[in-house]
C-alpha positions as CSV (number, residue, x, y, z in Angstrom):
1,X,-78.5,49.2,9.3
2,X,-77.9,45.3,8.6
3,X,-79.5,43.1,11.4
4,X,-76.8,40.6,12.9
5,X,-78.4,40.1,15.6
6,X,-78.9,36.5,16.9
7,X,-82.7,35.0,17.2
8,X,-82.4,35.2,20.7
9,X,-81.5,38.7,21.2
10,X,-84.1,39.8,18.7
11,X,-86.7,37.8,20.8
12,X,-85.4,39.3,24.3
13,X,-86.1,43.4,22.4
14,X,-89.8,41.4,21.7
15,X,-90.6,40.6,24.8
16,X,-89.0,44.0,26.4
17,X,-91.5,45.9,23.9
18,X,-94.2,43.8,24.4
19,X,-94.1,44.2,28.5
20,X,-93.5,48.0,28.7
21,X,-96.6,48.1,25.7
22,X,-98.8,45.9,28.4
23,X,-98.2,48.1,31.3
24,X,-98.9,51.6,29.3
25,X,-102.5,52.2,29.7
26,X,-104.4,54.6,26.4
27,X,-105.3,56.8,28.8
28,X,-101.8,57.8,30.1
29,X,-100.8,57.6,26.4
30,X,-103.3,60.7,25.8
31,X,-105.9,58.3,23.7
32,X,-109.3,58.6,24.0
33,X,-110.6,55.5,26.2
34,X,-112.0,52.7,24.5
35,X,-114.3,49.7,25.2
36,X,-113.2,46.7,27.7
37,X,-110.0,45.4,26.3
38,X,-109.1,41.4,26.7
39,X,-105.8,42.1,27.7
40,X,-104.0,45.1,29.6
41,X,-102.2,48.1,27.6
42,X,-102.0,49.6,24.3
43,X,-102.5,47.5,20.9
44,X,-99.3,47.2,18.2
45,X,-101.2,49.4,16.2
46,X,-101.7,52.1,18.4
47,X,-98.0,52.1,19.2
48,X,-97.5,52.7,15.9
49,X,-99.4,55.2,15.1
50,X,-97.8,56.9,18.5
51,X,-94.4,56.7,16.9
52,X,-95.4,57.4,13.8
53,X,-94.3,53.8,12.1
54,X,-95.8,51.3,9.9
55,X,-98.2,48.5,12.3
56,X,-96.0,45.8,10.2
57,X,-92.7,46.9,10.7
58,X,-93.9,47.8,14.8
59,X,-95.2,44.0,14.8
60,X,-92.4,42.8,13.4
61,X,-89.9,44.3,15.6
62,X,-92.1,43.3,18.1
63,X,-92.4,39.3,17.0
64,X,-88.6,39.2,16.8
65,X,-88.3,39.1,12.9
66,X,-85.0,40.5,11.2
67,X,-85.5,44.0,10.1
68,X,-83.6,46.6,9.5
69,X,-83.5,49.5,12.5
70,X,-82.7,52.8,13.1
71,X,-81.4,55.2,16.0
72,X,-84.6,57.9,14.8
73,X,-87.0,54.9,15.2
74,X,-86.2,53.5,18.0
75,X,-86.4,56.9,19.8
76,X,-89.8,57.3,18.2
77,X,-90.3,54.4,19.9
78,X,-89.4,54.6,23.4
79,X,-91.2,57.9,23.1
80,X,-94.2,56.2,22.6
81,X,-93.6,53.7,24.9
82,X,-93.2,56.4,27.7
83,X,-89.7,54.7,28.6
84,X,-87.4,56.3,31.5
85,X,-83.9,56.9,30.7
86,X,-82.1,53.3,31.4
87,X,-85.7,52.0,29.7
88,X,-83.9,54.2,26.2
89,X,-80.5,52.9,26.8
90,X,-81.9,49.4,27.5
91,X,-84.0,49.8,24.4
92,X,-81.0,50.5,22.1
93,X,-78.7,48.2,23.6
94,X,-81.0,44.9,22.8
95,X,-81.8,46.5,19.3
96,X,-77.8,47.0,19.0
97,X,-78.1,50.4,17.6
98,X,-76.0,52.9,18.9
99,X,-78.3,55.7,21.5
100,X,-78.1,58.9,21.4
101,X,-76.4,61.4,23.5
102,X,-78.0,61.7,26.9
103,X,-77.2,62.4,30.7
104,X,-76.2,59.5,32.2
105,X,-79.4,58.0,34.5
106,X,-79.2,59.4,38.6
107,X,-78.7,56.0,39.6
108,X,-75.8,54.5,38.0
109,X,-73.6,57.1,38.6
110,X,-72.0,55.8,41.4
111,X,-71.0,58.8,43.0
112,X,-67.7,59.7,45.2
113,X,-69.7,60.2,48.6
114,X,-71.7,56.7,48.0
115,X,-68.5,55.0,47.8
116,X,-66.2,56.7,50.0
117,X,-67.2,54.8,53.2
118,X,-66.6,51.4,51.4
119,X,-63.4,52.6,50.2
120,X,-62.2,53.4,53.8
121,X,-63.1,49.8,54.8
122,X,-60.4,48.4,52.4
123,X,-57.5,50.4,54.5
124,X,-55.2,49.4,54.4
125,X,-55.8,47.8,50.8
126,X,-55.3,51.0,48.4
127,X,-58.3,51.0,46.4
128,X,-60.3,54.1,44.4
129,X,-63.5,54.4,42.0
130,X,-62.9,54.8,38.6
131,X,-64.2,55.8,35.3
132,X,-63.9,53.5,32.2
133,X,-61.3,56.0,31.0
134,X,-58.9,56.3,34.3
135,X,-60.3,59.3,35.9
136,X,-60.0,58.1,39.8
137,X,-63.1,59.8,41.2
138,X,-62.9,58.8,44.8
139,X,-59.8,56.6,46.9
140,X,-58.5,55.9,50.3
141,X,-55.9,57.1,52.2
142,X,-53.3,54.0,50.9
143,X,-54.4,54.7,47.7
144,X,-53.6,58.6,47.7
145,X,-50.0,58.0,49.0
146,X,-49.2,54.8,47.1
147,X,-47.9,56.8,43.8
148,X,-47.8,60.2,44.9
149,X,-49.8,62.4,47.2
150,X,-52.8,62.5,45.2
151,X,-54.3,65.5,47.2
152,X,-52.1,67.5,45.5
153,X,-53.1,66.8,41.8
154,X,-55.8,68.5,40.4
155,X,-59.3,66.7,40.7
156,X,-59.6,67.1,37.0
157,X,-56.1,65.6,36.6
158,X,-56.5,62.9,38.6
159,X,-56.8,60.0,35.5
160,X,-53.9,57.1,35.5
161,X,-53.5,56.8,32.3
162,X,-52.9,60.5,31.8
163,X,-50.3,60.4,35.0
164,X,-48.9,57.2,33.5
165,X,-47.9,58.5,29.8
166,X,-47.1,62.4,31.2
167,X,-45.0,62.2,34.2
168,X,-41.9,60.4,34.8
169,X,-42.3,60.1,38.8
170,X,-45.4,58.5,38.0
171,X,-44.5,56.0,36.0
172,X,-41.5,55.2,38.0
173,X,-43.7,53.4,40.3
174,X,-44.1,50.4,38.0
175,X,-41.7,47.9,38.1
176,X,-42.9,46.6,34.6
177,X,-43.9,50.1,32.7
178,X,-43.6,48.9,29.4
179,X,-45.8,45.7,29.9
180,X,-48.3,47.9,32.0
181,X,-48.4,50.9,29.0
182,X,-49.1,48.4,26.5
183,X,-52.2,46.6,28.4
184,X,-53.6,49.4,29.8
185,X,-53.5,51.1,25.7
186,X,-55.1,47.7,24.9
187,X,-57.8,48.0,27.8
188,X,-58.6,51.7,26.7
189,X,-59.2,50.7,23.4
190,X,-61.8,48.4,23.9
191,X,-63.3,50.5,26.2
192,X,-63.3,53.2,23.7
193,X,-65.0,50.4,21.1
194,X,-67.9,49.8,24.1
195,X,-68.9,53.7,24.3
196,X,-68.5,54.0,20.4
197,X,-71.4,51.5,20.1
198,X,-73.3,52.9,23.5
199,X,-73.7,56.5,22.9
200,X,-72.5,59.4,21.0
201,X,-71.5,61.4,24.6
202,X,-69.6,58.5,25.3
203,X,-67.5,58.6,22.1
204,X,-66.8,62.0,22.4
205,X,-65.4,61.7,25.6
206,X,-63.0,58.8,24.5
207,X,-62.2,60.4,21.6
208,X,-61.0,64.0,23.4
209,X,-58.9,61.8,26.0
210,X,-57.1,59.2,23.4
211,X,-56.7,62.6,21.1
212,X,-54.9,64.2,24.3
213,X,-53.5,61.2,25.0
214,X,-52.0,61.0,21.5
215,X,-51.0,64.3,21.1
216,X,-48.7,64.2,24.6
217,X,-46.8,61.0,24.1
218,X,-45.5,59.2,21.3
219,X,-45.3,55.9,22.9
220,X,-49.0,56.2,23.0
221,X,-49.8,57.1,19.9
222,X,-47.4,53.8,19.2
223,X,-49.3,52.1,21.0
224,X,-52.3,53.3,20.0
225,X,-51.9,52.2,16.4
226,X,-50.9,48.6,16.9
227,X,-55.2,48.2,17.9
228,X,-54.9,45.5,20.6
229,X,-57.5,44.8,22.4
230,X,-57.2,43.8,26.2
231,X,-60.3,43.6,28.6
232,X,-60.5,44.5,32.4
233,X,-59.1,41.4,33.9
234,X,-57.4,40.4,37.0
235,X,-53.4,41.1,37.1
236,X,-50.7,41.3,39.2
237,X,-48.2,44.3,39.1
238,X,-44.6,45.5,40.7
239,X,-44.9,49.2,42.3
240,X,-41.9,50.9,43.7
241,X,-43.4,52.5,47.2
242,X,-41.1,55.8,47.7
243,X,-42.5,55.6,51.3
244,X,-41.5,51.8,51.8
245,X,-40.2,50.3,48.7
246,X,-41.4,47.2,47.1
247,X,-44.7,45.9,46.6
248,X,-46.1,43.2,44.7
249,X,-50.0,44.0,44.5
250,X,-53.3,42.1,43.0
251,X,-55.5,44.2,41.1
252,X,-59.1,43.3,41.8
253,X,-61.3,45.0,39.1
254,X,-65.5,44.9,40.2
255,X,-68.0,47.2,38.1
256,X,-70.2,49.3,39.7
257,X,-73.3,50.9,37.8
258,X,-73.9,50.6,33.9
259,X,-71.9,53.3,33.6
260,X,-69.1,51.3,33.6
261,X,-67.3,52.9,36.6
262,X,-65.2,50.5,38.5
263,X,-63.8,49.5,42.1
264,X,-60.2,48.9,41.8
265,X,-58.5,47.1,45.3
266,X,-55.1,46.4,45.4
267,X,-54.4,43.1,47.8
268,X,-50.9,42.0,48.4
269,X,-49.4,38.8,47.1
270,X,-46.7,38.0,49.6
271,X,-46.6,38.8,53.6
272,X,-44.1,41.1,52.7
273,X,-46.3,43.6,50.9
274,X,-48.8,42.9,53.4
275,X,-46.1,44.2,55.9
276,X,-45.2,46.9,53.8
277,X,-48.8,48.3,53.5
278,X,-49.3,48.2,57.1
279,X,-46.4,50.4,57.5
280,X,-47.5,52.4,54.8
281,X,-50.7,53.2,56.9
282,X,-49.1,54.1,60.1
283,X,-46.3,56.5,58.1
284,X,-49.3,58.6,56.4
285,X,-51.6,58.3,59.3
286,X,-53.8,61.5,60.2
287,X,-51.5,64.0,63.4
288,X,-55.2,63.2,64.7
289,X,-55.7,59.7,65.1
């Protein structure tokens, strides 16, 4: 592939290559032990001839210089290199080559349990954990009763986009539906560009949902087709409470993990939805508490 990267990003792979290189000794990299080296590590050359590449075209990558790179090489590579998992994806995302498929690292999963407690702080703000795509993973109790009881769809249905497009009670909820299916069409499409360029798993996933997606409602497909592009932002949105009417809600959007999962709160605008909320956490209140 071309090389469009700018000088600086090319220099920033350099000096990633350069530092995991220095801290890789020759005899964890199964060489035989040499003589007293002047500095610490494995030589350009011998990280070559670990990933089976030319010493120029390893130097060069190394020093910065425009060349041409694949996905192969770079694996070959971070192989070499003895690089963990988000080493790989960091690897691939400074030489802007697309990575191959792998499981996503332990660490930046952010999973349901880890984030439960913080979501049960917010009450009574609704907020949930989700995917790039709009699988809600974890929520609060404001959150499971502000569209619908949410308990009683599906774990694997659980995505708002799928709700949004498929079921008319859902999408009742928004005061402004048909500004809110157009932006949130927009966002999925550029997060569908981001895993197209981050991994091959990634695509696939996006692919299978927006081909769903597609194939159950016209008005996305519409959508769809018209390619806008809309990134997560800040935004204010109408619901229609069935529990205790309207609200007029913030949606505060905060990443979480490289993953790209993200922490969605919902604070209101006006002391009326403030009011509102509050009685929206005494209605659906636990018989126990």
């Amino acid at each position: 592939m071309t090389d469009t990267r700018s000088p600086a990003a090319r220099r920033e792979l350099g000096d990633f290559l350069r530092s995991r290189r220095e801290r890789l000794s020759p005899e964890k990299a199964g060489l035989p032990p040499t003589s007293r080296r002047r500095t610490p590590g494995l030589r350009r050359e011998e990280v070559a001839v670990l990933a089976g590449v030319g010493v120029t075209w390893y130097t060069w990558l190394e020093q910065g210089r425009s060349i041409n790179v694949s996905t192969q090489v770079l694996v070959a590579v971070g192989r070499a290199l003895q690089l963990d998992g988000a080493e790989r994806q960091h690897l691939h995302r400074l030489a802007g080559v697309r990575a191959p498929a792998v499981e996503p690292v332990g660490g930046d999963l952010a999973p349901a349990e880890t984030f439960q407690p913080v979501l049960d702080k917010l009450h009574p703000y609704p907020a949930c954990l989700q995917t790039p795509l709009y699988d809600v993973v974890a929520y609060n109790r404001a959150y499971r009763f502000l569209f619908t009881d949410l308990d009683r769809i599906p774990p694997g249905e659980r995505n708002c986009a799928m709700q949004f497009f498929t079921d008319p009670g859902w999408r009742s909820r928004y005061v402004d539906d048909d500004i809110v299916a157009a932006r949130m069409v927009a966002t999925m499409r550029a997060v569908v560009a981001a895993d197209a360029a981050e991994s091959e798993a990634a695509e696939s996933r996006a692919a299978a949902m927006v081909g769903e997606l597609r194939a159950r409602s016209g008005e996305f497909a519409r959508l769809w087709s018209r390619h806008d592009i809309l990134p997560q932002h800040y935004e204010t949105k109408r619901l229609k409470s069935p529990l205790v009417g309207p609200l007029h809600l913030t949606f505060v959007t905060t990443n979480v993990g490289e993953t790209g999962n993200r922490m969605v709160v919902m604070t209101p605008v006006d002391e009326a939805t403030s009011e509102r909320l509050t009685r929206l956490a005494a209605l659906t209140a636990p018989s126990d508490d």
